[in-house]
ZADO-1210 file (C-alpha; in nm, 4 decimals, padded with zeros to 6 digits):
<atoms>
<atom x="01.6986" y="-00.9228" z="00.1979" code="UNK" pos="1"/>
<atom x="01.3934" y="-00.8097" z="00.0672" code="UNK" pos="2"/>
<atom x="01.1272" y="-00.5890" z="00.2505" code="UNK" pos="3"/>
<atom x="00.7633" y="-00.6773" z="00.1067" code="UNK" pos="4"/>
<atom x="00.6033" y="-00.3139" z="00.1994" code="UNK" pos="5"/>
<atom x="00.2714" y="-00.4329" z="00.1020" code="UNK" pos="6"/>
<atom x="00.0941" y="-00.7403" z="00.2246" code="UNK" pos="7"/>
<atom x="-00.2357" y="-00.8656" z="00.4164" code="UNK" pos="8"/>
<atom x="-00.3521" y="-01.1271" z="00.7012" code="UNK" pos="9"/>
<atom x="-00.6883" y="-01.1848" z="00.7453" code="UNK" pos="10"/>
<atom x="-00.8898" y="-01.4427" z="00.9213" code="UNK" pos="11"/>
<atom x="-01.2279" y="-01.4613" z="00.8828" code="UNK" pos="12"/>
<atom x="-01.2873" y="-01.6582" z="01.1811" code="UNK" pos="13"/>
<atom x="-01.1334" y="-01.3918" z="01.4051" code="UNK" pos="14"/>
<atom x="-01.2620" y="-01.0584" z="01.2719" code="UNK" pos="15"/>
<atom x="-01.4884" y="-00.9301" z="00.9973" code="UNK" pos="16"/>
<atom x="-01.4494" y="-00.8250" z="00.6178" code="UNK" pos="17"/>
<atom x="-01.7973" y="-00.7489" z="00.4617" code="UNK" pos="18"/>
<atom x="-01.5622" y="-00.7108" z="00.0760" code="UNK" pos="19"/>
<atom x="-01.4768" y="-01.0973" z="00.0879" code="UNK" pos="20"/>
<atom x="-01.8362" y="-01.1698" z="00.0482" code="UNK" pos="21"/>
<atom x="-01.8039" y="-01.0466" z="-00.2883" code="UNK" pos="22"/>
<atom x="-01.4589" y="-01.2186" z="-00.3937" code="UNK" pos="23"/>
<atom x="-01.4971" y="-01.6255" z="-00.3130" code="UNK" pos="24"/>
<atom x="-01.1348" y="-01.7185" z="-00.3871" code="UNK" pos="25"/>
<atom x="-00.9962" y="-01.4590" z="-00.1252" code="UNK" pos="26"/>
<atom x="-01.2852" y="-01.5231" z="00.1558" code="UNK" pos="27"/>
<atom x="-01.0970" y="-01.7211" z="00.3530" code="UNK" pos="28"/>
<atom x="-00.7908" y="-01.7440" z="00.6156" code="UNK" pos="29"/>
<atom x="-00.4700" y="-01.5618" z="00.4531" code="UNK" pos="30"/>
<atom x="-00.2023" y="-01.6084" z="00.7250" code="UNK" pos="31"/>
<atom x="00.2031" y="-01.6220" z="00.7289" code="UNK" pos="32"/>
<atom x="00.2241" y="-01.9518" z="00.6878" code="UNK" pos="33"/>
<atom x="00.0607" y="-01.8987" z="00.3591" code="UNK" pos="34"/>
<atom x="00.2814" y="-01.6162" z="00.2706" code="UNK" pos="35"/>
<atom x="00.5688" y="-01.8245" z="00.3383" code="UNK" pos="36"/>
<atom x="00.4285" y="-02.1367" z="00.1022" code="UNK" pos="37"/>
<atom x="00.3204" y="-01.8328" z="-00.1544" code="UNK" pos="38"/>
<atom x="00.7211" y="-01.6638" z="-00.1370" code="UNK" pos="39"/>
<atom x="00.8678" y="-01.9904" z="-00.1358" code="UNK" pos="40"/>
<atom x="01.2971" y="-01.9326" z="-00.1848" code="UNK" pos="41"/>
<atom x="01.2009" y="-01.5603" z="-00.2415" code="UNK" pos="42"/>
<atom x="01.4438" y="-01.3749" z="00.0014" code="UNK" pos="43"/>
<atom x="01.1664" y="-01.1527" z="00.2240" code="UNK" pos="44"/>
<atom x="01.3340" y="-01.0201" z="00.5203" code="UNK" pos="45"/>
<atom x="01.0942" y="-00.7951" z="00.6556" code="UNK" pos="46"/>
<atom x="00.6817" y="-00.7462" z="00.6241" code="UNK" pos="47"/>
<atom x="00.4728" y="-00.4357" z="00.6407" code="UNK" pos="48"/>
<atom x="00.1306" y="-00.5247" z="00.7191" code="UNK" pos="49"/>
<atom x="-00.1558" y="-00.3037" z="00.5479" code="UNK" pos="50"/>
<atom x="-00.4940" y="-00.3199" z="00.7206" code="UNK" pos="51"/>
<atom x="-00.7563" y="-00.5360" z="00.5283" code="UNK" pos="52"/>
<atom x="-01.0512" y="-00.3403" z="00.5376" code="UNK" pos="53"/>
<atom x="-01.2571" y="-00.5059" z="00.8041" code="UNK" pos="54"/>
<atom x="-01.5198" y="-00.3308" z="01.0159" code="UNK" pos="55"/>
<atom x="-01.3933" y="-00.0223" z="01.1357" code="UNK" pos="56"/>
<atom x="-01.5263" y="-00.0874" z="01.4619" code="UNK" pos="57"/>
<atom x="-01.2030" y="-00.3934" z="01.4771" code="UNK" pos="58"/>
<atom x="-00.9361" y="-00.1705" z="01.4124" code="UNK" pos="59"/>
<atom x="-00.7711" y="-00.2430" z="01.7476" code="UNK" pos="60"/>
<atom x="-00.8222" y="-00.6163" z="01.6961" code="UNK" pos="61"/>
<atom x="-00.7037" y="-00.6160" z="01.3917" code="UNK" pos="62"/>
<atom x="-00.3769" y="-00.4591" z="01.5235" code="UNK" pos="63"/>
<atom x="-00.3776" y="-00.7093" z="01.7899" code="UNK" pos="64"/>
<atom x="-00.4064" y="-00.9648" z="01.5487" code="UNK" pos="65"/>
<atom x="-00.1487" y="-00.8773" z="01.3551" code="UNK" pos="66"/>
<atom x="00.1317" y="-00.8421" z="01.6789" code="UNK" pos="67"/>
<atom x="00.0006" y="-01.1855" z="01.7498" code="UNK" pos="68"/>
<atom x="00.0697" y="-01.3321" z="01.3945" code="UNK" pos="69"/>
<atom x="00.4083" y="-01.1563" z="01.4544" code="UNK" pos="70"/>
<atom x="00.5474" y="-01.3532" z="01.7824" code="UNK" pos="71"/>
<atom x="00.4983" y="-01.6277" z="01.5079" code="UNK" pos="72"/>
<atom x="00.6712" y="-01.4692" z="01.2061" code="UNK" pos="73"/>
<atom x="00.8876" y="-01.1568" z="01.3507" code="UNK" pos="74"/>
<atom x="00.9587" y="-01.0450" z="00.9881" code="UNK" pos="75"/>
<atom x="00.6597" y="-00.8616" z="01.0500" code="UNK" pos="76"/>
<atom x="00.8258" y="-00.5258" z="01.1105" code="UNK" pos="77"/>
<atom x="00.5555" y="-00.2865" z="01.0312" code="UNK" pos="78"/>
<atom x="00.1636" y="-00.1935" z="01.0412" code="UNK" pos="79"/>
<atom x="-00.0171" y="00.0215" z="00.8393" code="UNK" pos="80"/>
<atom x="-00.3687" y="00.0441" z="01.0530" code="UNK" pos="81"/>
<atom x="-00.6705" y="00.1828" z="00.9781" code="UNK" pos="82"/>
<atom x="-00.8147" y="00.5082" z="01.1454" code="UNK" pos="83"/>
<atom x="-01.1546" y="00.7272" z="01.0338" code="UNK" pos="84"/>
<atom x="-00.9852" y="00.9948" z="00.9543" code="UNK" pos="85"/>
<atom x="-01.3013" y="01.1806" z="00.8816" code="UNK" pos="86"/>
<atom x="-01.3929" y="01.1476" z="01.3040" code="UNK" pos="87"/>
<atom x="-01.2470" y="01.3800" z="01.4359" code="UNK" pos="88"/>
<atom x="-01.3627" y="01.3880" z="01.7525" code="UNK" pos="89"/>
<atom x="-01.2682" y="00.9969" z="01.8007" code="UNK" pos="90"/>
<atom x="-00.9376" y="01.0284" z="01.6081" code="UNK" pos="91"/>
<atom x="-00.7360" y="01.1660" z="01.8963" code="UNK" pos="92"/>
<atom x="-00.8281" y="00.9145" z="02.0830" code="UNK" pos="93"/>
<atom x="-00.7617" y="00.6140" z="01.8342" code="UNK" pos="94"/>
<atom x="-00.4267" y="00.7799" z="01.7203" code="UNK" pos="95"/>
<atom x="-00.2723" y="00.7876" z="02.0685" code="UNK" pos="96"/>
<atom x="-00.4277" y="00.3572" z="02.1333" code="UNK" pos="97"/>
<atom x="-00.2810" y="00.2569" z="01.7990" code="UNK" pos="98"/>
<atom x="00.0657" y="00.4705" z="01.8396" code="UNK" pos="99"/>
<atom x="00.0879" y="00.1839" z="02.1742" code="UNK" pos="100"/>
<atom x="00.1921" y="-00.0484" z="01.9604" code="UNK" pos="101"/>
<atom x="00.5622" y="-00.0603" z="01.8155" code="UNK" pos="102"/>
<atom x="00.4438" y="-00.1715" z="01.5001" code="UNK" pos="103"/>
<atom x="00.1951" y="00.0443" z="01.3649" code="UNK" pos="104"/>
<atom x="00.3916" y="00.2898" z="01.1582" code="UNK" pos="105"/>
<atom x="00.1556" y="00.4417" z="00.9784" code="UNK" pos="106"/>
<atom x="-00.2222" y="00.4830" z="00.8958" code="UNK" pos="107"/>
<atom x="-00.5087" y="00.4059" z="00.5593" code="UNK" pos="108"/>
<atom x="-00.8098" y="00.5081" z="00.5420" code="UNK" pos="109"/>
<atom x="-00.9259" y="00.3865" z="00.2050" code="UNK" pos="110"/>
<atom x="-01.0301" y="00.6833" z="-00.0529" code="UNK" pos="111"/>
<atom x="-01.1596" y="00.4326" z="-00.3123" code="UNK" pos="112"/>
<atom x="-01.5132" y="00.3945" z="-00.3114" code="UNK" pos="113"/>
<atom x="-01.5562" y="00.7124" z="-00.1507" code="UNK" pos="114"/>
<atom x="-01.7731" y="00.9722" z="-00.3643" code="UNK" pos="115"/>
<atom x="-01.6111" y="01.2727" z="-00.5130" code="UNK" pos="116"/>
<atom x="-01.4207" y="01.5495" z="-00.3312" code="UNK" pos="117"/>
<atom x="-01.4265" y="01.3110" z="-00.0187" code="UNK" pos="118"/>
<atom x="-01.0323" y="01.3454" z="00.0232" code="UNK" pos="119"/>
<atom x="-01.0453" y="01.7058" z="00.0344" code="UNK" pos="120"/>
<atom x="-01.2758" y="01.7653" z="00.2725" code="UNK" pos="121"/>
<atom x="-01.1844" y="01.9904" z="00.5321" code="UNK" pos="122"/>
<atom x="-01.2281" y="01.7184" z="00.8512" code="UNK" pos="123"/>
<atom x="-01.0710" y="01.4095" z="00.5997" code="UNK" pos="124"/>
<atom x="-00.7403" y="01.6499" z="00.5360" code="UNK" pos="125"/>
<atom x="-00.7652" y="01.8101" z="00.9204" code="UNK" pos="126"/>
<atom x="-00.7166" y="01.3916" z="00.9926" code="UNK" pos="127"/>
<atom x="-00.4201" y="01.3272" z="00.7656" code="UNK" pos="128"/>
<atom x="-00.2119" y="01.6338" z="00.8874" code="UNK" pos="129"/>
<atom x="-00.3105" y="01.4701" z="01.2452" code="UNK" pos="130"/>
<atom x="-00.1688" y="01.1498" z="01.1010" code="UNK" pos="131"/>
<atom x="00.1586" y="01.3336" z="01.0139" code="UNK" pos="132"/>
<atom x="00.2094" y="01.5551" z="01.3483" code="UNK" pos="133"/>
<atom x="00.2022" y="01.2005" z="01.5382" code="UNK" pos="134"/>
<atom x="00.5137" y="01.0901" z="01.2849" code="UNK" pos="135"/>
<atom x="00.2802" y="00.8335" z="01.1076" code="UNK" pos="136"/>
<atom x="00.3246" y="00.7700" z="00.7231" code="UNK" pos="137"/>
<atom x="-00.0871" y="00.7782" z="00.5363" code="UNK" pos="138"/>
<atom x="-00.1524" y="00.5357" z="00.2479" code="UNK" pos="139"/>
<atom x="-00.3167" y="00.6630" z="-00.0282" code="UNK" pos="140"/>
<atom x="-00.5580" y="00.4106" z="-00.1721" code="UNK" pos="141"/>
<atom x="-00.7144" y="00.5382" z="-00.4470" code="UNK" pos="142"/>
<atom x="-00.7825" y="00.4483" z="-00.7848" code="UNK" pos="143"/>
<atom x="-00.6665" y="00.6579" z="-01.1348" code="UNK" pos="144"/>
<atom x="-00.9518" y="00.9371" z="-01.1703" code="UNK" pos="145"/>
<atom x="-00.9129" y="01.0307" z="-00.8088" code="UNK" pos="146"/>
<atom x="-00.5654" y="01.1530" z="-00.8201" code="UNK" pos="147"/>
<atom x="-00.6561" y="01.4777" z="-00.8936" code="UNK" pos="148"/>
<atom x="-00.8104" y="01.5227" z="-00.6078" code="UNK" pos="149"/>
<atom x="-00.5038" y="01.3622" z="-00.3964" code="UNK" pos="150"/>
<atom x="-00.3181" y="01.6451" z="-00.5036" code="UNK" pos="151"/>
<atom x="-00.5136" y="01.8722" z="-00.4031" code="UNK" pos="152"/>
<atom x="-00.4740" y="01.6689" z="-00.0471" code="UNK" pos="153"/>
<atom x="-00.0925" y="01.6886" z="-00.0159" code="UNK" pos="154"/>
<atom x="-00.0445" y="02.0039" z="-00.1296" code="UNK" pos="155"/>
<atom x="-00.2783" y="02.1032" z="00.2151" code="UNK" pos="156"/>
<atom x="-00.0395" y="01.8486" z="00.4324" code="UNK" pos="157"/>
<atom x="00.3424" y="01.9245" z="00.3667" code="UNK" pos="158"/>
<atom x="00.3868" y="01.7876" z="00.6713" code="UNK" pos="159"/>
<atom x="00.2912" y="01.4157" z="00.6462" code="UNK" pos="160"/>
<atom x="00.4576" y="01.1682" z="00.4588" code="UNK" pos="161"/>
<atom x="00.2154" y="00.9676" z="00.2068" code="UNK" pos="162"/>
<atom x="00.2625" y="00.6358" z="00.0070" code="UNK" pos="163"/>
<atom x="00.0927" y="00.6308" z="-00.3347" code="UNK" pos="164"/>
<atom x="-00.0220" y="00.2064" z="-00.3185" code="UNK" pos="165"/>
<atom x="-00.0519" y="00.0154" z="-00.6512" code="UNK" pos="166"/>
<atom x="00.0978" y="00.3101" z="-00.8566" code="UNK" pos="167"/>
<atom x="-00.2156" y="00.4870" z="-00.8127" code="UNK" pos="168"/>
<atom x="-00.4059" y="00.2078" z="-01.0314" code="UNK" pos="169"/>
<atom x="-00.3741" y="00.3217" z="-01.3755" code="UNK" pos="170"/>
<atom x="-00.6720" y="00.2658" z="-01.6009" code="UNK" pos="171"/>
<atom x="-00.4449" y="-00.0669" z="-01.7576" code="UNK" pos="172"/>
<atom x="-00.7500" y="-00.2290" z="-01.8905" code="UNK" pos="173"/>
<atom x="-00.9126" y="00.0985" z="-02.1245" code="UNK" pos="174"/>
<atom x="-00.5219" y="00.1870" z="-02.2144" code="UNK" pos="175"/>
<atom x="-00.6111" y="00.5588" z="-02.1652" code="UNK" pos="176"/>
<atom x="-00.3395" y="00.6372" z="-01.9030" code="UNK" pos="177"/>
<atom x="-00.2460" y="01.0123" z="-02.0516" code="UNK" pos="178"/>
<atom x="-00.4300" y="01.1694" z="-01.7402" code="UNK" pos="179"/>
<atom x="-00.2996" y="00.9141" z="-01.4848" code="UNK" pos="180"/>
<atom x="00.0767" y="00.9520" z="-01.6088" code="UNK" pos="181"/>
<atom x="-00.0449" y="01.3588" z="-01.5642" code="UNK" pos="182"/>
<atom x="-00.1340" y="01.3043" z="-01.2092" code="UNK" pos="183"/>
<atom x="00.0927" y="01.0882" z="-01.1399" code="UNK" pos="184"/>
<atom x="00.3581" y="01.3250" z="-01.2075" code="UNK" pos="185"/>
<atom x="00.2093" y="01.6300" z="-00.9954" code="UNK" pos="186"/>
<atom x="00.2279" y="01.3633" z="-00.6628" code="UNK" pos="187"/>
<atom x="00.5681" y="01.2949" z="-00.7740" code="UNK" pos="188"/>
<atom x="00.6335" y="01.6631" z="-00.7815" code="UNK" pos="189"/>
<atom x="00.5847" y="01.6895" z="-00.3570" code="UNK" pos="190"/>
<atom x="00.9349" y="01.5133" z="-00.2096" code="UNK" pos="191"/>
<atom x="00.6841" y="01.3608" z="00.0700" code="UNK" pos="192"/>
<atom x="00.5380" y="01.1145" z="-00.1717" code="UNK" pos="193"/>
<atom x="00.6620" y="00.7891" z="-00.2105" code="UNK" pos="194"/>
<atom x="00.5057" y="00.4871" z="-00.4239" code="UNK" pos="195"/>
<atom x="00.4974" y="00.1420" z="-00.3982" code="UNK" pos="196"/>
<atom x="00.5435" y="-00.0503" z="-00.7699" code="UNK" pos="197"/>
<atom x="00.2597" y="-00.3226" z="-00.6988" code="UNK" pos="198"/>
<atom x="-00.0775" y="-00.3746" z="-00.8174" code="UNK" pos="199"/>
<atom x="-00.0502" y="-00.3737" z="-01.1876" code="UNK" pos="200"/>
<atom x="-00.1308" y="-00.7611" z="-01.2033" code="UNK" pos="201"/>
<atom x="-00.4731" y="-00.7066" z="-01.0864" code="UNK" pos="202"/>
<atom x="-00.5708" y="-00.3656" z="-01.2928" code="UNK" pos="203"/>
<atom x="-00.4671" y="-00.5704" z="-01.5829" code="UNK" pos="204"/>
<atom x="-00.6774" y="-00.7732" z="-01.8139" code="UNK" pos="205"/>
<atom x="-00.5897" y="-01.1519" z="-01.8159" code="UNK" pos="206"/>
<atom x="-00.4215" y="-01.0863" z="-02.1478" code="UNK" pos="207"/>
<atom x="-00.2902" y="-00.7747" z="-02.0341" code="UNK" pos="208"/>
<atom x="-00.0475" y="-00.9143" z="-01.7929" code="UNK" pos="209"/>
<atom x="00.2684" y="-00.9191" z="-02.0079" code="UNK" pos="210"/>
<atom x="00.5456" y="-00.7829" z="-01.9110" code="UNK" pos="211"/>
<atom x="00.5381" y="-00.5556" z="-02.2078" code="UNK" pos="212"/>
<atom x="00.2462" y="-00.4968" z="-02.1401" code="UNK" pos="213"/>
<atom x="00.3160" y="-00.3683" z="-01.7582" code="UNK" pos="214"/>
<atom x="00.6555" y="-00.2082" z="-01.8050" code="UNK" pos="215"/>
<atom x="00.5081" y="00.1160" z="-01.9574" code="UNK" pos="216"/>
<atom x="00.3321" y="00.1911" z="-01.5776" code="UNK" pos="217"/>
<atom x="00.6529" y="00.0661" z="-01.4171" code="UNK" pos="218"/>
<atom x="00.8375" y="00.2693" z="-01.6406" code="UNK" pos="219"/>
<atom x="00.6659" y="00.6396" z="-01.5271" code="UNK" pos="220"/>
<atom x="00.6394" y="00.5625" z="-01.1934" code="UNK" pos="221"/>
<atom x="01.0382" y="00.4980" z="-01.2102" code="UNK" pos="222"/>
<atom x="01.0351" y="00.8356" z="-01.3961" code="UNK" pos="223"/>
<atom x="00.8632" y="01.0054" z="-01.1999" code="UNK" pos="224"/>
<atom x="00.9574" y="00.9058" z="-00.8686" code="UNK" pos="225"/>
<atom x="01.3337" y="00.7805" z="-00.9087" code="UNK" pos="226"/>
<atom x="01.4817" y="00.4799" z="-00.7116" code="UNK" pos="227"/>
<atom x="01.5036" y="00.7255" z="-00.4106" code="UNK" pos="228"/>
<atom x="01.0931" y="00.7109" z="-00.3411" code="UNK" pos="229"/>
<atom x="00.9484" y="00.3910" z="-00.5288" code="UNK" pos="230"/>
<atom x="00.9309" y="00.0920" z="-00.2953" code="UNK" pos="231"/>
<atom x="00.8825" y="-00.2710" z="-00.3761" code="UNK" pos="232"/>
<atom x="00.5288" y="-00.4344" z="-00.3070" code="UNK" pos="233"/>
<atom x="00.3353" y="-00.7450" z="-00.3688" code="UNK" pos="234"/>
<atom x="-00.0299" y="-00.7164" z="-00.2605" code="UNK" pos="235"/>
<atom x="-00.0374" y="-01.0192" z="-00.1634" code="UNK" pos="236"/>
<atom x="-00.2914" y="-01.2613" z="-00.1460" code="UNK" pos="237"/>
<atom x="-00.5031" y="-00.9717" z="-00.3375" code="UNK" pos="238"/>
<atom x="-00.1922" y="-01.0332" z="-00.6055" code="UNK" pos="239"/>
<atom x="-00.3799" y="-01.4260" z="-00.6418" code="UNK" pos="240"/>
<atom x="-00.6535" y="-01.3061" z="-00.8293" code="UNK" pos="241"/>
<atom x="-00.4477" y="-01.2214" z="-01.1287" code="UNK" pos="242"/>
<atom x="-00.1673" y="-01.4629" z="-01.0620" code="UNK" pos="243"/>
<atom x="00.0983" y="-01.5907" z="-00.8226" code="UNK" pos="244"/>
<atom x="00.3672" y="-01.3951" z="-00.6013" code="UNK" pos="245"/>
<atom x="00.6610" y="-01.5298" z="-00.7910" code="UNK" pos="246"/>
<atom x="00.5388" y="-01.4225" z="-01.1285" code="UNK" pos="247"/>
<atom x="00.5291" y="-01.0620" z="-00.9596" code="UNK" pos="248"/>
<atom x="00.8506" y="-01.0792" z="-00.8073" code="UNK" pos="249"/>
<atom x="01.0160" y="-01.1876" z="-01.1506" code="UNK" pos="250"/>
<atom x="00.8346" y="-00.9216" z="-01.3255" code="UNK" pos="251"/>
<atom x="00.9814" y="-00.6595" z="-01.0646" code="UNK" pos="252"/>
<atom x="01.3402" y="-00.8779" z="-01.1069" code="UNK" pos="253"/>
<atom x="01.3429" y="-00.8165" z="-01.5036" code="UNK" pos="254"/>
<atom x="01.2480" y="-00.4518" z="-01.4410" code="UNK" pos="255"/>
<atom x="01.5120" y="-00.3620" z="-01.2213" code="UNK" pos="256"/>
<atom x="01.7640" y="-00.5689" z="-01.3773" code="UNK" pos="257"/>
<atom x="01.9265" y="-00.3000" z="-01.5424" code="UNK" pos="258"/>
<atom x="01.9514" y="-00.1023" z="-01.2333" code="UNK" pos="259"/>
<atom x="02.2801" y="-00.0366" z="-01.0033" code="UNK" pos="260"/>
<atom x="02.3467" y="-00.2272" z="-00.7250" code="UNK" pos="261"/>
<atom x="02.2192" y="00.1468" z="-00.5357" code="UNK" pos="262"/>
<atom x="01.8918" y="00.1654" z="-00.7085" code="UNK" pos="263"/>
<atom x="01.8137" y="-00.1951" z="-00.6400" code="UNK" pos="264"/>
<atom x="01.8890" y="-00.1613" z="-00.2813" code="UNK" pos="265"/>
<atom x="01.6358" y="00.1215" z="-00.2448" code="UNK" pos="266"/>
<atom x="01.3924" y="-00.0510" z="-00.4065" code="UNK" pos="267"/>
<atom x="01.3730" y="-00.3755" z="-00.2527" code="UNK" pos="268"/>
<atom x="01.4325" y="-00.2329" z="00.0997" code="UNK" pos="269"/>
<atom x="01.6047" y="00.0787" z="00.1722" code="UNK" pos="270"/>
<atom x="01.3027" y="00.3152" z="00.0827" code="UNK" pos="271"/>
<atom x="01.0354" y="00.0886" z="00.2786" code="UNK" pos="272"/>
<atom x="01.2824" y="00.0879" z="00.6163" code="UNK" pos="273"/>
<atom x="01.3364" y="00.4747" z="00.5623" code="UNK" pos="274"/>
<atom x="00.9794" y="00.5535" z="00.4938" code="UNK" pos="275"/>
<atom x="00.8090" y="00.3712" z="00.7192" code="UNK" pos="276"/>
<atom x="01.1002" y="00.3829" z="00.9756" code="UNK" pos="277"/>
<atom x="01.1607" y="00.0353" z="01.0370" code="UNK" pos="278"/>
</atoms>
């Protein structure tokens, strides 16, 4: 069974996402009966939820939400939540309400978008090795020319484990990756960084999204990261905008398919259960 370490629920009706307003095919309902129509005989045995960016004010609905949609569809195992990790005079506080929950296993607070140097700013890395002492796992979302600066970021928190999402999103579309295969490689280099092979549909161009096309970013990541820290992720429903979850999941199937039995395993579930402690 698989475990799909990256997907989103979001209901428009319930709680609020100022992004959708921007992106018409997503700005509606995405819920697991979806998911299971999207998956269809695709073998997912367990979910991690990642929080969908809506108003940080709804983080604790949003987790409520989600333990909701999960008395309907228990395969949700896990919750990444969202916390301002830059507050932190409320972050004590909102650590210890969203630790309440069995679920939440770790915490993202979104670096893309953010200006320059926000990530190593002494109250933003103060709140990640917060994140770690309470046994959480932080996502790093962040897009190609801010890895350097995520470096700098775990180098300062030995102590917390992160998860690179969407293999750092390489710059697929200008095919000038030399300085995100660079930086990729120095995360790589800290054993309390894992990575999540998803994304790469959407940073491609339509005609871009060949499998020869996406194996060279699959490839490093492998490299860098081995079968012992790179997870399997879809992104899904963000994954629709480029195409559907199948043609994902067969693009991950041919990739792997030369793998052992071992590697496989830790890929499709092992790393996500370990990681995020499942």
């Amino acid at each position: 069974m698989i475990v799909d370490a990256h997907v989103h629920f979001w209901d428009p009706a319930a709680l609020h996402y100022p992004w959708l307003d921007e992106i018409p095919p997503l700005d509606r309902a995405f819920l697991p009966a979806d998911y299971r129509g999207a998956t269809g005989a695709t073998p997912i045995g367990q979910i991690v939820f990642v929080e969908a960016n809506c108003r940080p004010s709804e983080t604790h609905r949003e987790v409520a939400l989600i333990a909701r949609l999960a008395e309907e569809d228990p395969r949700i195992a896990g919750i990444v939540a969202y916390a301002d990790l830059a507050d932190m005079k409320g972050l004590r506080a909102t650590l210890d309400a969203l630790v309440r929950s069995p679920r939440v296993k770790g915490i993202r607070h979104n670096i893309q978008g953010q200006p320059a140097a926000f990530s190593v700013q002494r109250a933003f890395v103060d709140g990640v090795r917060e994140v770690g002492r309470r046994g959480l796992s932080f996502d790093l979302c962040v897009t190609h020319d801010q890895l350097r600066e995520v470096v700098q970021l775990v180098r300062q928190c030995p102590q917390t484990r992160f998860v690179l999402d969407h293999c750092g999103k390489p710059p697929i579309r200008a095919g000038t990756a030399a300085r995100w295969r660079e930086h990729v490689a120095a995360l790589a280099a800290h054993d309390n960084v894992s990575c999540k092979l998803s994304g790469l549909l959407t940073e491609a161009a339509p005609e871009g999204r060949t499998h020869e096309n996406l194996v060279p970013y699959a490839d490093w990541v492998m490299r860098c990261f081995g079968s012992e820290r790179l997870m399997y992720g879809s992104d899904w429903p963000v994954l629709t905008l480029a195409g559907s979850y199948c043609d994902w999941y067969r693009f991950t199937q041919a990739f792997t398919a030369t793998w052992s039995a071992t590697e496989r395993d830790r890929f499709y579930g092992g790393n996500a259960i370990r990681v995020y402690r499942l």
